[in-house]
N, C-alpha and C positions, 0 to 999 in steps of 0.2 A: 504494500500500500504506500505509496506516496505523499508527503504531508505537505499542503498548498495553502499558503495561509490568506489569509480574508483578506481581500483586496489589494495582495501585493505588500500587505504592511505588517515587517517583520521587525518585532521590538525584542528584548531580552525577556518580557513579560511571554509574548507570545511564542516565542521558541523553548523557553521552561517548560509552559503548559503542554506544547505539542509533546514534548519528551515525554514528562510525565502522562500523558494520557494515550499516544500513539507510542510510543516508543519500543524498543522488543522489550519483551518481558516473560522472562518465563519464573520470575520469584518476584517476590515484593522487596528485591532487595535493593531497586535502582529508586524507590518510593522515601524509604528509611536513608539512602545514600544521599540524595538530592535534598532534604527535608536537613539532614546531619550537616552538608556544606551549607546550603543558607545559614543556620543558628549558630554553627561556627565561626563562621566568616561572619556575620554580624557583631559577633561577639569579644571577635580576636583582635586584635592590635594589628595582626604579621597579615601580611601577605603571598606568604606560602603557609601551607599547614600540611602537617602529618598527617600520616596513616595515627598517630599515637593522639592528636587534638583530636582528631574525628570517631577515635573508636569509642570511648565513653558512648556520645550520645549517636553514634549509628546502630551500637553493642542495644543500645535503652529500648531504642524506636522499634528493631528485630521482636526483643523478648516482649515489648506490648503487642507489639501484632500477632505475636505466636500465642500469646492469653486468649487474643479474641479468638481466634483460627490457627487450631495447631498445624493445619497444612498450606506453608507458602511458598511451596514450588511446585516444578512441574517436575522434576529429577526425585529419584527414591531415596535418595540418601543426600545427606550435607554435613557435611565435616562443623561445619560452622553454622547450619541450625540446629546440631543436635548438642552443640556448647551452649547456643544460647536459650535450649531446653534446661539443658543440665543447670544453668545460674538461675533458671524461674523453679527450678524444684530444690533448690539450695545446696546442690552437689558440690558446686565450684562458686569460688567469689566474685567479687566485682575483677577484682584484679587480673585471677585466670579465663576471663571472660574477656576483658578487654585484651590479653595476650593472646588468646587464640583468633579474638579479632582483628588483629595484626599482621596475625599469621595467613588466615584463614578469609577472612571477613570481605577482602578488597580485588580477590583476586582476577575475579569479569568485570566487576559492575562498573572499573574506573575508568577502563575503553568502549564498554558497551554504551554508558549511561549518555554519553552526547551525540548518539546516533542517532538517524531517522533514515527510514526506511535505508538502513543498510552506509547512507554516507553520515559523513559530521554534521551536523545541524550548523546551519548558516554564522550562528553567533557561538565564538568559544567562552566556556566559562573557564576554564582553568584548563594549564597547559601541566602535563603529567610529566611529571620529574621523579618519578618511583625509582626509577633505575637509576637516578643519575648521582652519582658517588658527590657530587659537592654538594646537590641543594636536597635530594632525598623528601619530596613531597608534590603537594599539588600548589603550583603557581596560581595565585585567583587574580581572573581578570578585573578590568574595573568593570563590565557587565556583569556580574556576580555581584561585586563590592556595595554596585550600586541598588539592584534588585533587592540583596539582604535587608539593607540599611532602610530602601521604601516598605519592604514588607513591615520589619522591626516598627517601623513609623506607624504604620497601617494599626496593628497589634499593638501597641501600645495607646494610641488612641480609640481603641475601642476598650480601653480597660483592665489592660495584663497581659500578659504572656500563657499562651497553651502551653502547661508545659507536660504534657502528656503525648 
């Protein structure tokens, strides 16, 4: 499916949504990922962030969704939802949770999640630096920076923070 956006008019607001809503999907894990980098980056000073900023609240957003629906993929197995099983039943800690999310946690969804129909979706929000021996994270653009900061605005003038 090809994503064509309304009239020609393609903003960072409309190229998030397309993601999150067209995008491939075969876990709810590009959902919790995209959700983790906006409240990071709004929240962060830096403008690169770790696999290690983001796993806290990517590790949070997983194990709420796996309360409401313990099934969110489409694969039988995951190394890394069945950690974040194991921290909702009190096997393993926050800690060993955010390390297998480290480990585990990041491994598709960082080159899957700004796709559309198969290429990069028109606007980048962050340029992946996983591999790369000096900076070791994700680069956030200012379409990100900027998105985060108006939702945060948004959210906060309506009265608080979701933080669920």
């Amino acid at each position: 499916m090809r994503v064509e956006f309304t009239q020609g008019i393609v903003t960072p607001e409309s190229v998030w949504r397309a993601i999150i809503l067209c995008g491939a999907n075969s876990a709810t894990y590009k959902f919790a990922f995209g959700r983790a980098l906006l409240e990071t980056a709004a929240e962060s000073v830096k403008t690169t962030l770790t696999i290690s900023d983001l796993a806290p609240r990517y590790s949070a957003l997983l194990c709420e969704a796996l309360k409401r629906e313990p099934r969110q993929a489409t694969s039988k197995t995951s190394k890394f939802l069945d950690a974040c099983r194991s921290a909702n039943n009190g096997e393993i800690t926050k800690e060993q949770l955010w390390d297998a999310t480290e480990r585990l946690g990041f491994v598709n969804v960082v080159d899957a999640f700004p796709r559309l129909s198969g290429e990069l979706a028109p606007i980048t929000f962050y340029e992946n630096h996983l591999k790369n021996t000096n900076v070791r994270g994700l680069v956030i653009t200012d379409s990100t920076l900027d998105l985060a900061t108006r939702l945060r605005a948004e959210l906060d003038a309506k009265g608080g923070h979701d933080t669920g």
